[in-house]
C-alpha positions as CSV (number, residue, x, y, z in Angstrom):
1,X,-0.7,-4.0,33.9
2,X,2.1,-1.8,32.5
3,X,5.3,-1.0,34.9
4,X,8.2,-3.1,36.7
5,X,6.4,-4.1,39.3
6,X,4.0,-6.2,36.7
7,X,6.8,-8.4,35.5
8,X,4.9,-9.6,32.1
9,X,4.3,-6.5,30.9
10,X,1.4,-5.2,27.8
11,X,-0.2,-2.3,26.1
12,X,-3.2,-3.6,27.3
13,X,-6.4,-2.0,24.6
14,X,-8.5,-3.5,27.4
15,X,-11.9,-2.7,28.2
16,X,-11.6,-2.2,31.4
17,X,-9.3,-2.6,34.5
18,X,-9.6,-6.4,34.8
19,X,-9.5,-7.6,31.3
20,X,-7.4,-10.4,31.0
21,X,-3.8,-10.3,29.5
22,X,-4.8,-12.2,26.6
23,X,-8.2,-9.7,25.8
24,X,-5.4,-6.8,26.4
25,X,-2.6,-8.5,23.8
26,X,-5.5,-9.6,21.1
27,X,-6.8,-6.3,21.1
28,X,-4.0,-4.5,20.7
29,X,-2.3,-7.1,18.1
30,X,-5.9,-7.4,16.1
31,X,-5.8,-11.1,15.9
32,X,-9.4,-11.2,15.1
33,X,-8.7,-9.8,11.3
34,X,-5.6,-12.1,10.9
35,X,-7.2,-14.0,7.9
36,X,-9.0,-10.7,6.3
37,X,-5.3,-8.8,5.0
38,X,-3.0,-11.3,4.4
39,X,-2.4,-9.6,1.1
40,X,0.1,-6.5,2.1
41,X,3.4,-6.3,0.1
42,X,4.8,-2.9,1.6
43,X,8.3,-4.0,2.4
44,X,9.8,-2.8,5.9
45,X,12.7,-1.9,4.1
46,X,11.4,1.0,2.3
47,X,10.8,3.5,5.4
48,X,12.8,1.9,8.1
49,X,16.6,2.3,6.9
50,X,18.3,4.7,8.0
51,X,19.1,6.9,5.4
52,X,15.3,7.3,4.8
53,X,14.3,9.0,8.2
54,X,17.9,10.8,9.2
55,X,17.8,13.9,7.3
56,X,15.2,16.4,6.0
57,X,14.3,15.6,2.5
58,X,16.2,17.6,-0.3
59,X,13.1,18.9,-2.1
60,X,11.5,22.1,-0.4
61,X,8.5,21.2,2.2
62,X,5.1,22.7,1.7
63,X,3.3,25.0,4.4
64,X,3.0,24.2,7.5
65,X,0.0,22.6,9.1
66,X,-1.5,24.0,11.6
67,X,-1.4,22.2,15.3
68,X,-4.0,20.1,16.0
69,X,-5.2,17.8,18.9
70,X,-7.2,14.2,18.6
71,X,-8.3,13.1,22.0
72,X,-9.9,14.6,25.1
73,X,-8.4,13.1,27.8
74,X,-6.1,15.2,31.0
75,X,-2.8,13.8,30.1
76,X,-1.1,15.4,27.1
77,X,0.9,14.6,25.1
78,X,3.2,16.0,22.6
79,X,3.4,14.1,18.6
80,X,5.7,15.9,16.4
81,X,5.9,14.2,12.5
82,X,6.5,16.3,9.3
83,X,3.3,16.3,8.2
84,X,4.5,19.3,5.5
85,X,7.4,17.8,4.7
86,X,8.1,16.6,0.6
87,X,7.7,13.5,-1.2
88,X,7.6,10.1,1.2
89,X,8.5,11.6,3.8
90,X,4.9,13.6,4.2
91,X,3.5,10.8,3.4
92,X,4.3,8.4,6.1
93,X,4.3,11.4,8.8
94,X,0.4,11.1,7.5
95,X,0.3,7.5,7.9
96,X,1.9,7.7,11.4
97,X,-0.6,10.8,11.9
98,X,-3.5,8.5,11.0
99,X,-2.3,5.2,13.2
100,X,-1.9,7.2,15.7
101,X,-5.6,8.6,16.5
102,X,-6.2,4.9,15.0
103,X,-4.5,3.9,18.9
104,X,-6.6,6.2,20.6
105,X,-10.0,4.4,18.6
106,X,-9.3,1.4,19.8
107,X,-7.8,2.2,23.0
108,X,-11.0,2.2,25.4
109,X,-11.4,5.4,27.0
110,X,-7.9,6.9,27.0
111,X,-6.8,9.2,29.3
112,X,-4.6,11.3,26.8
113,X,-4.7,14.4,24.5
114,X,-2.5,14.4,21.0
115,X,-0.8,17.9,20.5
116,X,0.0,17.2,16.9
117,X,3.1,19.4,15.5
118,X,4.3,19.7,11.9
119,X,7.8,19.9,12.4
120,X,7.7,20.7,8.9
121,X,11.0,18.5,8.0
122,X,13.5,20.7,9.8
123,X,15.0,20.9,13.2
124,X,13.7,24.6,13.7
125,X,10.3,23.6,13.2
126,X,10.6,20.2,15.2
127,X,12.3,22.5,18.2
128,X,9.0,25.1,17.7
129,X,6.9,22.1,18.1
130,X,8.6,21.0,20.9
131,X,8.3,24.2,22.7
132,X,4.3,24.6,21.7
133,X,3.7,21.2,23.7
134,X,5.9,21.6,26.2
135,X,3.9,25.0,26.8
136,X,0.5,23.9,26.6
137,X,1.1,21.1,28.8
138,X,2.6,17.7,27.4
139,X,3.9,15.3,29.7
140,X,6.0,13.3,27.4
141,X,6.7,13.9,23.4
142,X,6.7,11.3,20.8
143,X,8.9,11.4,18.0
144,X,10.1,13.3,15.8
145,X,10.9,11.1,12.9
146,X,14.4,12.6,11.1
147,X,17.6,12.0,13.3
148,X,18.4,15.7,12.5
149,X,15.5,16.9,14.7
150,X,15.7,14.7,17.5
151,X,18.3,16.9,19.6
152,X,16.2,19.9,19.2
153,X,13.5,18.5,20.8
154,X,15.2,17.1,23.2
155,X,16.8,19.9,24.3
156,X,13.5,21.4,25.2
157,X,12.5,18.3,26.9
158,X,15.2,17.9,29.3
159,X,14.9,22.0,29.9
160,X,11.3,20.2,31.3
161,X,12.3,17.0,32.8
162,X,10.0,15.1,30.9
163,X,11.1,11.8,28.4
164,X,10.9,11.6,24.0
165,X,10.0,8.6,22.1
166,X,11.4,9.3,18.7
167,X,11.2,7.4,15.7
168,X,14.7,8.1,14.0
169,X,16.5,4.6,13.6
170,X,19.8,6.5,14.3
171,X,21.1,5.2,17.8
172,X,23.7,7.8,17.9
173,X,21.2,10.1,18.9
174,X,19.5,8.3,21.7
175,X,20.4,9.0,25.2
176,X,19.1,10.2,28.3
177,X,15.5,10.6,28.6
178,X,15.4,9.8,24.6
179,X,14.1,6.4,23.5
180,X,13.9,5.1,20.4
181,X,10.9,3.1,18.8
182,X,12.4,2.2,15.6
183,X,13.4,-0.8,13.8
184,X,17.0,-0.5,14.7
185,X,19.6,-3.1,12.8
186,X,21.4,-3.9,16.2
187,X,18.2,-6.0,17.3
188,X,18.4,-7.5,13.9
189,X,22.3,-8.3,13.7
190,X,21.7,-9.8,17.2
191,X,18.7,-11.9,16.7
192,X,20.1,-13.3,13.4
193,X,23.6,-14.3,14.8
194,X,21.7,-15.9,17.5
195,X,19.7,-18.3,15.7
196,X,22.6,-19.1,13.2
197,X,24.7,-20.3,16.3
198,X,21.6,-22.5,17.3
199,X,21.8,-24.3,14.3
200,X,25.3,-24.6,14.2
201,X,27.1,-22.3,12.1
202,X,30.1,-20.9,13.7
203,X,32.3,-19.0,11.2
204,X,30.6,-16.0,9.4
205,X,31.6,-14.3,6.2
206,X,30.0,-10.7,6.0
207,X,30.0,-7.9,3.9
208,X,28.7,-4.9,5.0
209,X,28.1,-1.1,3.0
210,X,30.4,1.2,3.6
211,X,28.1,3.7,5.0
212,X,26.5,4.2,8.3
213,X,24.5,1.6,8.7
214,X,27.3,-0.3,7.8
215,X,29.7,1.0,10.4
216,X,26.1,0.0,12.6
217,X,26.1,-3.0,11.6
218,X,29.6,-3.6,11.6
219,X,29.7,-3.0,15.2
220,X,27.0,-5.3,16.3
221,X,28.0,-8.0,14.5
222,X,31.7,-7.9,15.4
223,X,30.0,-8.0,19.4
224,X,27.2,-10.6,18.6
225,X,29.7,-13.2,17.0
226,X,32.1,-13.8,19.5
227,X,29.0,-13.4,22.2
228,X,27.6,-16.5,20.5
229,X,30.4,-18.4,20.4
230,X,31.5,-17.9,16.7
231,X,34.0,-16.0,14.6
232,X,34.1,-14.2,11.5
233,X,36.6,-15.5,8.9
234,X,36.0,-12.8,6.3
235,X,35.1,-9.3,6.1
236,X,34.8,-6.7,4.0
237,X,32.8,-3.1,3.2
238,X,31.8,-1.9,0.1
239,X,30.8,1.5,-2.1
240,X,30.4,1.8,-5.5
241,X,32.6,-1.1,-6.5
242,X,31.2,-4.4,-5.1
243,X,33.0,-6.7,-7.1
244,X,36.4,-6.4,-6.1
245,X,35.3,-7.0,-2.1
246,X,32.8,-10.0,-3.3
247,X,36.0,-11.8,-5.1
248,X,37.8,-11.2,-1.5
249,X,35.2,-12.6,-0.1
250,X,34.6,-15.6,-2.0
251,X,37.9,-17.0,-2.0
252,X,37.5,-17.2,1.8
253,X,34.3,-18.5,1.8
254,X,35.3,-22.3,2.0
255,X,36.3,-21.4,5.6
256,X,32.6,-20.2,6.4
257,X,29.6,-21.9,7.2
258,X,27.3,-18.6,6.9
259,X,27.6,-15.3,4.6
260,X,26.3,-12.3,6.1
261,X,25.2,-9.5,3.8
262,X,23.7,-6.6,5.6
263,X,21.8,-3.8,3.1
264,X,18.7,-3.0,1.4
265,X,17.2,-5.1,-1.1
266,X,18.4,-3.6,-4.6
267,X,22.4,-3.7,-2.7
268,X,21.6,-7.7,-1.6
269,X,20.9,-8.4,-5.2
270,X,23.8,-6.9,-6.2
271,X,26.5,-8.0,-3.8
272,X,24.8,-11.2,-4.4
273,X,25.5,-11.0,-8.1
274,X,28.7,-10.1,-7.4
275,X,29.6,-13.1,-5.4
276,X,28.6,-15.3,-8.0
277,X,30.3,-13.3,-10.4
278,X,33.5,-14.4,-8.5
279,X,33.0,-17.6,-8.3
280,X,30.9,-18.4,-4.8
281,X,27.9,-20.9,-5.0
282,X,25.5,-19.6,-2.6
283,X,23.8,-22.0,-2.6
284,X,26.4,-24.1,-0.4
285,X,26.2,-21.7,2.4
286,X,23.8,-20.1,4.7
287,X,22.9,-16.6,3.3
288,X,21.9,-14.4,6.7
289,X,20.8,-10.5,6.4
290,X,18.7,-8.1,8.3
291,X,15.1,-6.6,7.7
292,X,16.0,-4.8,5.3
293,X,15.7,-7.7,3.6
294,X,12.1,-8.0,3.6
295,X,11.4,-6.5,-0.1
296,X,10.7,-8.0,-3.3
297,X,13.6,-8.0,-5.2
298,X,15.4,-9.9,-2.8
299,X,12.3,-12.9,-3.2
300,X,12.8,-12.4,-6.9
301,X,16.5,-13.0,-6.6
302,X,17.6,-17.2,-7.2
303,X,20.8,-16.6,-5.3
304,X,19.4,-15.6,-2.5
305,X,16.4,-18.2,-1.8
306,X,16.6,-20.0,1.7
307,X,18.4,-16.7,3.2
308,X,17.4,-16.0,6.7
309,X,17.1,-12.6,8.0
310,X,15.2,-11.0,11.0
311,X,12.6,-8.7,11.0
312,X,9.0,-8.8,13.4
313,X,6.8,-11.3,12.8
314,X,4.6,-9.7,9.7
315,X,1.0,-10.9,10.7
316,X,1.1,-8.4,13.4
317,X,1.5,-5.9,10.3
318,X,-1.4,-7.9,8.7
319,X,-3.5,-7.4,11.1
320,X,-3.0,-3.4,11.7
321,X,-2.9,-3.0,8.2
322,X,-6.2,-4.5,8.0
323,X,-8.0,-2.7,10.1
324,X,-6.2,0.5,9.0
325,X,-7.7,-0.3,5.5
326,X,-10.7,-1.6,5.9
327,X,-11.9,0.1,9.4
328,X,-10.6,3.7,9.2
329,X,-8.7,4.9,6.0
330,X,-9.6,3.0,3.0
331,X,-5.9,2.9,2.5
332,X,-2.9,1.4,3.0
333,X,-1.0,1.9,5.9
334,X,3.2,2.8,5.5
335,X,5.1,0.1,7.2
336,X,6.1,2.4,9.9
337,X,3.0,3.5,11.1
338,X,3.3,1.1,13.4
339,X,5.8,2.8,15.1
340,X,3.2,6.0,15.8
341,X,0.2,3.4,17.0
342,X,2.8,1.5,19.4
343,X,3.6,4.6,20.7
344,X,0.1,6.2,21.7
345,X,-0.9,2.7,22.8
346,X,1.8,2.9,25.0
347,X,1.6,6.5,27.2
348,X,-2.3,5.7,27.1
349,X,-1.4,2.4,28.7
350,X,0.9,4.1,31.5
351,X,-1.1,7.0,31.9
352,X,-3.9,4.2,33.0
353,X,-2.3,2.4,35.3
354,X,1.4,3.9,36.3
355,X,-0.1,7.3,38.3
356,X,2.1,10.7,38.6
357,X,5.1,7.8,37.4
358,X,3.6,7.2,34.2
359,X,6.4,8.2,32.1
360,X,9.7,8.2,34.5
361,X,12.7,6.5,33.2
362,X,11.9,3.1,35.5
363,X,9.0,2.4,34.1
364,X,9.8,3.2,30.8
365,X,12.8,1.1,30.8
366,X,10.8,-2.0,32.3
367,X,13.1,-5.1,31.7
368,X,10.5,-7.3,30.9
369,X,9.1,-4.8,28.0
370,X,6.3,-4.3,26.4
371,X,3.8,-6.4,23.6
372,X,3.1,-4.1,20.4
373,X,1.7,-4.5,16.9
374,X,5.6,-5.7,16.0
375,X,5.9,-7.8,18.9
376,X,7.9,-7.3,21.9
377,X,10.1,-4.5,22.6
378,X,12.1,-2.6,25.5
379,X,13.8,0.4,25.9
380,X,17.2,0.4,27.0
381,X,18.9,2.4,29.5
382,X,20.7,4.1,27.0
383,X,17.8,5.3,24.9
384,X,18.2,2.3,22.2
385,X,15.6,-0.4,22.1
386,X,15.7,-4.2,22.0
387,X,12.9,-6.1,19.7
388,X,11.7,-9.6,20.2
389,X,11.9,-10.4,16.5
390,X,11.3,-13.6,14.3
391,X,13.5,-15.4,11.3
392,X,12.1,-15.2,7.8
393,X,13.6,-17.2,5.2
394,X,13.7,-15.7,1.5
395,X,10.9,-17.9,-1.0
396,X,9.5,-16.8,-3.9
397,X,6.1,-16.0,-2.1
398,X,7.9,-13.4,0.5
399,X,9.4,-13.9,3.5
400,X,8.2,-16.9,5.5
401,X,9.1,-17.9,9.4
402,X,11.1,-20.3,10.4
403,X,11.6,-19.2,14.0
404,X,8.7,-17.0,15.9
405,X,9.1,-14.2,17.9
406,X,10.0,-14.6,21.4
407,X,7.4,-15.2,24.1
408,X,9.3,-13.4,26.8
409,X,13.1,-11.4,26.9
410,X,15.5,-13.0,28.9
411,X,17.7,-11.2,31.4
């Protein structure tokens, strides 16, 4: 069911060889339990930006944990998270720890072993890990999680041949035979300039930080305009001071249909303070951001009801987080475990029905992609990913779609 010579491709949690693409996709996406967790509030913002997961955490890590394996199945493979590592960060490597043995659960029978490595937060001991599984076996690694670590392991995994599936949302880093399964604000910039130019709004004010994701950002919105047939009338980056670029910006703004403003939730509310501030009535232009947006201060926030931004479709969360909860941990999941469940669903998927290709680069890099708990996605030839991704608008309830996620990618 998995490969590019299926051309609607799944990871299929089916029973057995001829279940039916829909038994595969509800299995895996948990649309029995829809209705039974509607109540999660864990933004997507809070582990998924990219200053949260691109550099070892400042406070020191604890001890190591000892390597460990969930599964009994003949195709190994590696998972490296930093399970020691301080403060949030240990806490959603155990999260991503727990969804992923959650995938092999529910997975029917999977072929695959989990060599679990603590990387302990550092690039040494993600390298170390790297090395264990490479020696004992592993056919493919997934993650690790910091941006920092993912060239050491992949140094050991080209010295092998065999292909990483990180979970770093820093696309500098991706590259040959290293794929990232992260939220990454390209698919966001693209999918939110896209719908804007459906409904008609062809001249974009944006403000960006000026950081990295910014520069990010900054990039793929200065491609995505033009690509959709629009043009971008005002922009500016900010730091510390966000007034002095918000007044730039306003007094432009009667030349703009849309204002972009990409950041996390505590900068939106800020920089759309700031705007009002100068002068701007937001409320006479389309507000557009990316899912970073998806956190409560930006639904507490009057200036910024009725903004659109994308992020995936949150009842596949819903529905994870559910049985997550309820099923296995008695806890809830970080928003990101995801990430670790898509993963294992996925090489148990391949190594099921791709043979000694399971992991090559062609099948991996299948144009017509794959369904996880998020929705679609497909890696890119260049390591970065693509994400079929719905449109929330901003209420004072949380983020509610206006557009669904795609169905299918396009060419």
């Amino acid at each position: 069911m998995v490969g590019p010579r299926h051309p609607k491709s799944h990871l299929p949690g089916s029973r057995s060889p001829g279940a039916t693409r829909r038994t595969a996709l509800g299995l895996l996406l948990g649309a029995p339990v829809l209705s039974a967790c509607a109540g999660v509030q864990q933004s997507l913002s809070q582990f998924s930006n990219p200053f949260s997961s691109s550099a070892p955490p400042a406070q020191p890590a604890g001890p190591q944990q000892q390597a460990t394996t969930a599964g009994t199945g003949g195709v190994k493979v590696g998972l490296i998270l930093p399970l020691s590592a301080a403060g949030n960060a240990g806490l959603a490597a155990q999260s991503m720890r727990n969804a992923a043995e959650m995938a092999l659960a529910e997975f029917q029978n999977p072929n695959i072993q989990l060599l679990i490595k603590d990387d302990n937060g550092s690039p040494q001991g993600a390298q170390a890990g790297a090395q264990q599984a490479v020696d004992e076996g592993a056919e493919i690694i997934l993650g690790p999680l910091f941006a920092q670590s993912v060239p050491a392991v992949a140094q050991v995994a080209r010295t092998r041949g065999i292909s990483v599936i990180a979970f770093s949302t820093d696309s500098s880093i991706a590259g040959r035979g290293v794929y990232l399964l992260s939220f990454l604000p390209e698919s966001d910039v693209n999918r939110i300039v896209e719908y804007s130019a459906g409904i008609g709004k062809r001249s974009f004010a944006v403000l960006v930080p000026d950081n990295a994701y910014g520069n990010v950002v900054e990039a793929a919105v200065k491609a995505a305009v033009p690509r959709r047939g629009g043009r971008i009338v005002a922009f500016e980056k900010y730091g510390a001071d966000r007034a002095t670029p918000a007044r730039t910006v306003a007094q432009q703004l009667g030349s703009a249909d849309a204002l972009f403003i990409a950041d996390d939730g505590d900068a939106v509310v800020s920089v759309a303070d700031a705007m009002t501030a100068a002068g701007a009535n937001l409320r006479n232009i389309q507000l557009l951001g990316t899912g970073l947006w998806d956190n409560p201060r930006v639904y507490a926030s009057a200036a910024l009801q009725g903004g659109l931004y994308a992020a995936p479709d949150p009842a596949g969360f819903r529905a994870f987080s559910g049985r997550y909860r309820t099923k296995y941990y008695g806890a809830e999941p970080i928003r990101t475990a995801t990430l670790s469940y898509d993963a294992v669903a996925l090489v148990a998927a391949l190594a099921r029905t791709q043979g000694g290709q399971r992991f090559s680069s062609d099948v991996l890099t299948n144009p017509s992609g794959f369904a996880g708990i998020d929705g679609l996605f497909r890696f890119r030839a260049d390591g970065t990913n693509e994400r079929g991704l719905a449109v929330m608008k901003v209420t004072q309830g949380g983020g509610v779609a206006v557009a669904g996620s795609p169905k299918s990618f396009g060419a």
